[in-house]
C-alpha positions in Angstrom: 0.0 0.0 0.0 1.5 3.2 -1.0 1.6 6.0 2.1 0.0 8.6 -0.5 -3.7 6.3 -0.2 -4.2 7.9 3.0 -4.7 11.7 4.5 -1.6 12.5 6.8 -3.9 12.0 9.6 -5.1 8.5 8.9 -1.1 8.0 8.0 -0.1 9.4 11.4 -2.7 7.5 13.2 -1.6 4.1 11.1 1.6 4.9 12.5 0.5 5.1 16.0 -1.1 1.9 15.7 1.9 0.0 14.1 3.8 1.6 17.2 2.1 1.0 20.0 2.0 -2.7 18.4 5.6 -2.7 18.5 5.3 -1.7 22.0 3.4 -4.4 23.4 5.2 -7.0 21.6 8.2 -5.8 23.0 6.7 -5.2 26.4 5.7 -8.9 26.4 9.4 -10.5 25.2 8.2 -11.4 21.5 10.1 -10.4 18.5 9.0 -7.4 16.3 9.5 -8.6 12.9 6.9 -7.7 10.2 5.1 -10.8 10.4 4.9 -10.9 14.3 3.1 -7.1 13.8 0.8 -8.0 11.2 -0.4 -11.2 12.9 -1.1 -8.7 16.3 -3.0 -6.3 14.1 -4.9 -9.4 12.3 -5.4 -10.5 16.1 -6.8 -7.4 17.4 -9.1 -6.5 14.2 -10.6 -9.9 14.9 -11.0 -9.3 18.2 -12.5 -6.0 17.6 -14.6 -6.6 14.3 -17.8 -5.1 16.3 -15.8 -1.6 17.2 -16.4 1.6 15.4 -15.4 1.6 11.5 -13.1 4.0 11.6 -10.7 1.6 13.9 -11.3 -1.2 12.0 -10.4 0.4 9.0 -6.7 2.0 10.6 -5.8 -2.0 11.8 -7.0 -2.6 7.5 -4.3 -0.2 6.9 -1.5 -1.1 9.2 -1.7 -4.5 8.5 -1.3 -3.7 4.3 1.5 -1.0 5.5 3.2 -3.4 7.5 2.6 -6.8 6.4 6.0 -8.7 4.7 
């Protein structure tokens, strides 16, 4: 996914998504490759499917943005 698909907002907040994945992975002693992000975002969007559209569709993004 190219970056210039998305307003600089929804890019900043894709960002802060990805990040605060990378957080807790690291938080919790698990490596933070590509494919260990992507299958937290794929996690949480599952977990969250019912939540407002607008947060299901930033986790849509990161995962495209991040996902090896």
């Amino acid at each position: 996914m190219k970056r210039d698909v998305l307003s600089e907002d929804d890019y900043d907040e894709v960002c802060r998504v990805i990040g605060d994945a990378v957080i807790v992975l690291s938080e919790c002693g698990h490596e933070t490759k590509r494919a260990e992000i992507t299958d937290l975002l794929q996690r949480t969007r599952h977990h969250r499917a019912h939540d407002e559209r607008d947060e299901q569709r930033m986790l849509e993004h990161a995962i495209r943005l991040v996902r090896p």
